[in-house]
C-alpha positions as CSV (number, residue, x, y, z in Angstrom):
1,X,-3.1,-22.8,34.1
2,X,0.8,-23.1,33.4
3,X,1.2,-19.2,33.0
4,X,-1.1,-18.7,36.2
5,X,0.9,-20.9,38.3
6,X,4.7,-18.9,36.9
7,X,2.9,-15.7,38.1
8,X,2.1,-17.1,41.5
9,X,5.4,-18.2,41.7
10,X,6.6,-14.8,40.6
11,X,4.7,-12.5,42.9
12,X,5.3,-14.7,45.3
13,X,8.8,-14.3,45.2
14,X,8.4,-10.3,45.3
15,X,6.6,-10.5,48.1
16,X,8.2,-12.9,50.5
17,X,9.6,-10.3,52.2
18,X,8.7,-6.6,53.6
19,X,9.5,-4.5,50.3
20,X,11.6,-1.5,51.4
21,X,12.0,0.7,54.5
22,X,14.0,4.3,55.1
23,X,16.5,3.2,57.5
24,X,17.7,4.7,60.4
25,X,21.3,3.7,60.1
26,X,22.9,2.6,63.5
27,X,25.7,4.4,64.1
28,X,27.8,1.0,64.9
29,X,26.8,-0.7,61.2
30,X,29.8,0.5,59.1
31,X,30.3,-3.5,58.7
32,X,26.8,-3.9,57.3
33,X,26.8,-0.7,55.5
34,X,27.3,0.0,52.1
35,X,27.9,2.8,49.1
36,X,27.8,-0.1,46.4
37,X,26.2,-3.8,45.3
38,X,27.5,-5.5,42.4
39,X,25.0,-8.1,40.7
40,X,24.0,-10.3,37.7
41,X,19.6,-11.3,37.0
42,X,19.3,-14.4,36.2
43,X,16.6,-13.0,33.4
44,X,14.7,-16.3,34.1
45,X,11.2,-14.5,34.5
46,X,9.9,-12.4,32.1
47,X,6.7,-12.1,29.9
48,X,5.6,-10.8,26.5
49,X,2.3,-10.8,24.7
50,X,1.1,-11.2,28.4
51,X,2.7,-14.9,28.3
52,X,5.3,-15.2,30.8
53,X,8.9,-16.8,29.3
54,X,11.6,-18.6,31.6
55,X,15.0,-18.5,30.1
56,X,17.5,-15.7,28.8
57,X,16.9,-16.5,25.1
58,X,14.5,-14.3,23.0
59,X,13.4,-13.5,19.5
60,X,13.7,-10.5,18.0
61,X,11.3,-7.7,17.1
62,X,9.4,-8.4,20.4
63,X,8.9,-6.6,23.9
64,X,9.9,-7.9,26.6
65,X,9.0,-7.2,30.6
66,X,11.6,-8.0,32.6
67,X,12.2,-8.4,36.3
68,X,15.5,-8.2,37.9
69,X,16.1,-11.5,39.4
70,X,18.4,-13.1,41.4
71,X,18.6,-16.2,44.4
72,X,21.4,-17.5,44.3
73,X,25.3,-16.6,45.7
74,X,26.2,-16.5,42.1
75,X,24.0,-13.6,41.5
76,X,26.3,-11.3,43.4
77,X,29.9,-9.9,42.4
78,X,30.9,-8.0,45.8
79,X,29.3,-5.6,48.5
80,X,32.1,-3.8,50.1
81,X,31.2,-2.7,54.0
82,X,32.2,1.4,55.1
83,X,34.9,-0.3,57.1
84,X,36.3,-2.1,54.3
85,X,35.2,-5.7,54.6
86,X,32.9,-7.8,52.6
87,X,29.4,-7.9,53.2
88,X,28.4,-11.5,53.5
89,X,27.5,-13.3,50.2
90,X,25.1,-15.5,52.3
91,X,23.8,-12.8,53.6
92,X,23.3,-11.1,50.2
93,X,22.2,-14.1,49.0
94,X,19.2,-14.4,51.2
95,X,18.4,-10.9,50.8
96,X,15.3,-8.9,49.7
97,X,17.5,-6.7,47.3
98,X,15.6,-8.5,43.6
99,X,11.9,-8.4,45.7
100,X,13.1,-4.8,46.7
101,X,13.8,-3.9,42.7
102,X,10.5,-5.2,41.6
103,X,8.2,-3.7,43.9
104,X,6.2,-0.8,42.8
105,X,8.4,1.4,45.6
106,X,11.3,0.8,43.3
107,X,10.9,4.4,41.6
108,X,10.2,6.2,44.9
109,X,13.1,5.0,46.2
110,X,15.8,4.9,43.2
111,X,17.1,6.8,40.7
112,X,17.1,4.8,37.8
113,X,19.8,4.6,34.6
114,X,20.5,2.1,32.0
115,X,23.9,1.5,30.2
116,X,23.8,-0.6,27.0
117,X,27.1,-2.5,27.4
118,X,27.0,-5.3,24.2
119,X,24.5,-6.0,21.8
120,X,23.4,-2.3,21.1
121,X,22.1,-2.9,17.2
122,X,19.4,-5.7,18.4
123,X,17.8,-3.2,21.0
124,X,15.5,-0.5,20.5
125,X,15.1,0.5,23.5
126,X,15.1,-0.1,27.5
127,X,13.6,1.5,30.5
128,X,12.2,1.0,33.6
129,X,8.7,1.3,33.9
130,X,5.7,-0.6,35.9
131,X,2.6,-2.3,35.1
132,X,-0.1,-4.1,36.9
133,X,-1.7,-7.2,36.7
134,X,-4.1,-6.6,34.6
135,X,-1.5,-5.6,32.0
136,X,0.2,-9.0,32.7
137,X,-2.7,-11.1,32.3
138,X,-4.6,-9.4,30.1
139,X,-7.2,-9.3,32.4
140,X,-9.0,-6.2,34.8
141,X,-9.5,-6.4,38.5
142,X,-5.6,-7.0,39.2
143,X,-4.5,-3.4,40.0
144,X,-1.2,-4.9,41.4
145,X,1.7,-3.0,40.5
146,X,5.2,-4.1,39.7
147,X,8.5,-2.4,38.5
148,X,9.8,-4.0,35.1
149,X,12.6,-3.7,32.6
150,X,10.8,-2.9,29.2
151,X,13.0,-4.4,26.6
152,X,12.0,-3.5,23.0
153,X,14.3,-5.5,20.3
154,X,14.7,-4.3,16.5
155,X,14.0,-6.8,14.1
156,X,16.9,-9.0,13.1
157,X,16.4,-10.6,9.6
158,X,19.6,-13.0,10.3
159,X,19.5,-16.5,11.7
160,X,22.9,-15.2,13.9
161,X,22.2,-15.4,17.6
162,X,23.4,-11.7,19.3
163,X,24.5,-11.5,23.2
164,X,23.1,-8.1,24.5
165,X,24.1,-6.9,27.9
166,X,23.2,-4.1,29.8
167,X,23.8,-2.4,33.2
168,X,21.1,-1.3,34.8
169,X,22.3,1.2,38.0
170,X,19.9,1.6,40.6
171,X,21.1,4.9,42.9
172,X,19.6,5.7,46.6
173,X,17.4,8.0,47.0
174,X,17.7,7.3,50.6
175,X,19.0,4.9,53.5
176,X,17.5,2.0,52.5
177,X,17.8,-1.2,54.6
178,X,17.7,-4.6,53.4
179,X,16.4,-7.6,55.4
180,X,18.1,-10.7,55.4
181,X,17.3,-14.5,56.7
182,X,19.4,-13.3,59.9
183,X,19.1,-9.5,60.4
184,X,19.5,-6.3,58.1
185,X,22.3,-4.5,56.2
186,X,21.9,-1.1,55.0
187,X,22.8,1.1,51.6
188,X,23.8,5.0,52.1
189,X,21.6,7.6,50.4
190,X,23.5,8.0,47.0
191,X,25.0,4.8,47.1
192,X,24.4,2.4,44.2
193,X,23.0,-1.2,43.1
194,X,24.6,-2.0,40.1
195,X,22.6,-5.2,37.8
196,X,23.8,-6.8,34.9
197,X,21.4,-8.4,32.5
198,X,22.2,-10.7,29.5
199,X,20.1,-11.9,27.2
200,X,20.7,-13.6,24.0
201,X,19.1,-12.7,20.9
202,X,17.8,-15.2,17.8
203,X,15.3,-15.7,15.6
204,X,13.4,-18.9,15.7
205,X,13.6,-21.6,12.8
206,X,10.7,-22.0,10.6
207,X,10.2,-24.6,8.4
208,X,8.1,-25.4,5.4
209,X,5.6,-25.5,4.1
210,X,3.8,-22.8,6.3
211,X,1.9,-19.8,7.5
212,X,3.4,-16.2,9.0
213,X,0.9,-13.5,10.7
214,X,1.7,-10.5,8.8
215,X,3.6,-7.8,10.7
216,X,5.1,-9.9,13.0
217,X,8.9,-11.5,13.1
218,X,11.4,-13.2,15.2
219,X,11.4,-16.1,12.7
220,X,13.5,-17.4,10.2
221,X,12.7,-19.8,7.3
222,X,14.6,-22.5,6.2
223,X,13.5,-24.1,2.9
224,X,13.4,-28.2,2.5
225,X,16.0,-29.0,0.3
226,X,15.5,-30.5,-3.3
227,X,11.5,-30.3,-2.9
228,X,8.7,-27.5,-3.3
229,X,8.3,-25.1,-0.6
230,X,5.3,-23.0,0.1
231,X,4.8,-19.8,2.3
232,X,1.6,-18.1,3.4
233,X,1.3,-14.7,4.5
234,X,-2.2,-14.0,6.5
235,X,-4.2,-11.6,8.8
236,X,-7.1,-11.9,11.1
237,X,-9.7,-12.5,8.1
238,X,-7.5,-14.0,4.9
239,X,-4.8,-15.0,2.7
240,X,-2.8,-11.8,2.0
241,X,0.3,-13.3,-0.3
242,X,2.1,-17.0,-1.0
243,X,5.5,-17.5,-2.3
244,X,5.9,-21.0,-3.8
245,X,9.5,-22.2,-5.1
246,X,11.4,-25.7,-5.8
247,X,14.4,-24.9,-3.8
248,X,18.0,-26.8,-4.5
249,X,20.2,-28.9,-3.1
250,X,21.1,-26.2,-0.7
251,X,19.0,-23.7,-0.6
252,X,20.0,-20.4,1.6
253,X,17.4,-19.4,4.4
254,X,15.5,-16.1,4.6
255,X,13.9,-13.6,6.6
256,X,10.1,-13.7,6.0
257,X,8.8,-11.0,7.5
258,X,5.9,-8.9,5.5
259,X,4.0,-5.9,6.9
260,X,0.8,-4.1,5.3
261,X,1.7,-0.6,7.0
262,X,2.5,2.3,4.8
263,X,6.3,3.0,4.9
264,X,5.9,6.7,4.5
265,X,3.4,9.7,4.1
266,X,5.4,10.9,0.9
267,X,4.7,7.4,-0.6
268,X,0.7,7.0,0.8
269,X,0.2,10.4,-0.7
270,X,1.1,9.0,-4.2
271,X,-2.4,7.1,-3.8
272,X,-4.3,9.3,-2.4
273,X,-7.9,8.9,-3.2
274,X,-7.3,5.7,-4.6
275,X,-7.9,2.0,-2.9
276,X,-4.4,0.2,-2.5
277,X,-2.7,-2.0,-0.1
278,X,1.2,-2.5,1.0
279,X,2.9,-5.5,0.5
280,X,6.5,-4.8,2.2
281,X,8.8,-7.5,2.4
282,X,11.8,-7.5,4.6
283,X,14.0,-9.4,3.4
284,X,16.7,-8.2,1.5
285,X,18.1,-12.1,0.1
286,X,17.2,-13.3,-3.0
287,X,15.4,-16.2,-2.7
288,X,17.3,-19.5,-3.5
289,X,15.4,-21.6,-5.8
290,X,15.9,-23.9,-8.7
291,X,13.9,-21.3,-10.8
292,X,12.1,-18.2,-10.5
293,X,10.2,-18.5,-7.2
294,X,5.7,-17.9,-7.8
295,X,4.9,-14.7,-6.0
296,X,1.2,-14.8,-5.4
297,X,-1.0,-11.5,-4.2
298,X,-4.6,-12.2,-3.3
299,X,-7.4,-9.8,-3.9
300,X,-7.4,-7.6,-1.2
301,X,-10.4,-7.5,1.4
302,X,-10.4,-3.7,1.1
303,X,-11.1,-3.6,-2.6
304,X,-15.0,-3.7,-4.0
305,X,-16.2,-6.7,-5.1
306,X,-17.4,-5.5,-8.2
307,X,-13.9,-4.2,-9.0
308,X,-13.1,-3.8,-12.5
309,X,-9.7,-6.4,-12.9
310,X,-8.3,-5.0,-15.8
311,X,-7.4,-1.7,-14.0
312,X,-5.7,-2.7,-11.1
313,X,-1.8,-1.6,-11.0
314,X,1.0,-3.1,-9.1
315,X,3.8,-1.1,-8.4
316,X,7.5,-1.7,-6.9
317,X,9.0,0.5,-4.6
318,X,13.0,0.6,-6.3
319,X,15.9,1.3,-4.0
320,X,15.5,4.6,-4.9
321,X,12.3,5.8,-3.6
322,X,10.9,5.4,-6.7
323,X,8.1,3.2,-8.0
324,X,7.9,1.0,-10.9
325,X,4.8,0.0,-12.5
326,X,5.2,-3.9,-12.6
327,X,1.7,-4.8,-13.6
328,X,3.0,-6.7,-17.0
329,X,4.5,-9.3,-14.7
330,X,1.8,-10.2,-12.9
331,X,-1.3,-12.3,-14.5
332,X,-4.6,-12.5,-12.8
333,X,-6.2,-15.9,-12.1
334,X,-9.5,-16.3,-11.4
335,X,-9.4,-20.2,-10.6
336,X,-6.2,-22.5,-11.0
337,X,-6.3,-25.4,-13.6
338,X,-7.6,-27.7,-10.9
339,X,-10.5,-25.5,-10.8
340,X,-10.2,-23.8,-7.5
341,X,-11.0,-20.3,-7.2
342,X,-7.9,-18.6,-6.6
343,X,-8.7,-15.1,-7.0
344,X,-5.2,-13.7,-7.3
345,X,-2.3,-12.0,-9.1
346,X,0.5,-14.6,-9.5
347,X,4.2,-13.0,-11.0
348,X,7.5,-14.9,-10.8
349,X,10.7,-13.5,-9.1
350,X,13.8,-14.4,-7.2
351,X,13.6,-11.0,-5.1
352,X,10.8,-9.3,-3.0
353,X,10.7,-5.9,-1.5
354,X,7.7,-3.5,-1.5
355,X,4.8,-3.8,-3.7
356,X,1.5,-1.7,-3.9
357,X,-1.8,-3.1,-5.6
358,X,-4.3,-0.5,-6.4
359,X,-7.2,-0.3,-7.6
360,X,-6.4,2.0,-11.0
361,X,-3.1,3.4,-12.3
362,X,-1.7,6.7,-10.5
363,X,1.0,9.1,-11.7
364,X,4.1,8.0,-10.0
């Protein structure tokens, strides 16, 4: 109901006034006629994951859909008039220009560029793009559509906070004329709206004990202190992986992303006709604990149930590129010593990385 009532709000907002026009500029405007709009979005509405998120702070290795928007005087830098005075900030300020940028005319209208200004090594890409509702809710029967920033962030395996800002520079295609609470003002063909976005940029704190989704980030674990810590890795249908530790007094934190997806073909090519699963850690810390951390690999749902045990390899990928059979550190246990069926490999190390369990030995 909560992310219902944001979009209301938000297409509301788009379309409380007429979108865009071609204007017919009066020859008597040059004081309500501009080449150039300087603003700032607030960067209060966006959404990901077809959620919608208020607030300029963000995790990384997400994608973002942004709108440009603005209501308030503070929103606006300066608008300079053809005859050299100042187009009214009130005036701007109750302006259609943000409704205008979102509406699915924005691409007709505009020429569109994008100018990374800070923050460059958190963001994978930007560009302007539009979607409709049902891409927003996840839904069909909402063929609205809306122009939108899309924001794609790297993955950040830090617990720093980065400030990105970028420019994006929206040129005329047109007259275009912009209604305000009072009456219009107008921007020349080939003149320019010029937005700054910032965002800032931080993995969220995880603590312990707990559970990650493999393949996803934009947390960061922080182990409790003097005490055992546990960490689950899982997918849609199981356990994949576990790391359990006794961490010290002051234990450093860690990035715990792990993905399942093949890092290359060269590498997948290696196992070619042979059942085997990735394991790719992304961390590249050494995991602070008052001994050698438990690294736990559960049997894989892809491997036969009548698998023979004794023949299953696990390999390490070295910094290299090449891999090292580390099956000798691992043990298989079929259930712990409290009698529960574990059904795992268990090895102990104070590093991760890549690993790939398959089902029999391959030349490497």
């Amino acid at each position: 109901m909560k992310k219902i009532f944001a979009a209301v709000l938000v297409l509301g907002m788009i379309f409380s006034f007429p979108l865009v026009g071609i204007a017919q500029i009066p020859e008597n405007a040059q004081s309500v006629t501009t080449k150039e709009i300087l603003a700032n979005s607030d960067n209060t509405v966006a959404f990901s994951n077809h959620e919608f998120i208020f607030g300029s702070e963000f995790s990384p290795d997400t994608t973002l859909y942004l709108f440009p928007v603005g209501s308030a005087r503070e929103n606006f830098q300066a608008a300079t008039a053809l005859d050299g005075s100042e187009i009214s900030l009130t005036d701007l300020e109750n302006s259609n220009i943000f409704n205008v940028l979102s509406s699915p005319e924005c691409s007709q209208r505009f020429k569109i560029s994008i100018k990374k200004e800070a923050g460059s090594k958190v963001i994978k890409s930007i560009k302007a793009t539009e979607k409709t509702g049902d891409f927003i809710f996840n839904t069909t029967g909402d063929h609205t559509r809306l122009s939108y920033l899309e924001v794609k962030l790297n993955d950040d395996d830090s617990d720093e906070e980065t400030q990105v800002e970028f420019t994006v520079t929206y040129t005329a295609k047109e007259d275009i004329t912009f209604d305000t609470a009072r009456d219009h003002f107008y921007l020349v063909k080939g003149g320019k709206i010029k937005v700054t976005h910032t965002l800032w940029v931080k993995n969220g704190v995880l603590s312990l004990d707990n559970t990650v989704k493999a393949g996803t980030g934009g947390v960061y674990v922080k182990p409790n202190k003097n005490d055992r810590n546990e960490l689950v890795w899982e997918d849609e249908n199981s356990d994949l992986a576990k790391l359990t530790f006794s961490a010290s007094d002051d234990p450093s934190g860690f990035y715990p992303k792990m993905t399942t997806k093949w890092l290359d073909d060269p590498l997948a090519q290696k196992f070619s006709g042979v059942e085997a699963v990735v394991r790719s850690f992304k961390t590249s810390r050494t995991i602070d604990g008052a001994s050698r951390p438990t690294l736990t690999f559960y049997f894989p749902d892809e491997f036969p149930e009548d698998l023979d045990i004794s023949k299953v390899a696990i390999y390490k990928l070295a910094e290299d590129g090449s891999l090292e059979n580390v099956t000798e550190r691992f043990t298989y246990i079929d259930t712990d010593a409290d009698g529960n069926i574990l059904d795992a490999w268990q090895g102990k190390t104070h590093t991760l990385g890549t690993y790939i369990i398959a089902e029999t030995e391959v030349p490497v």
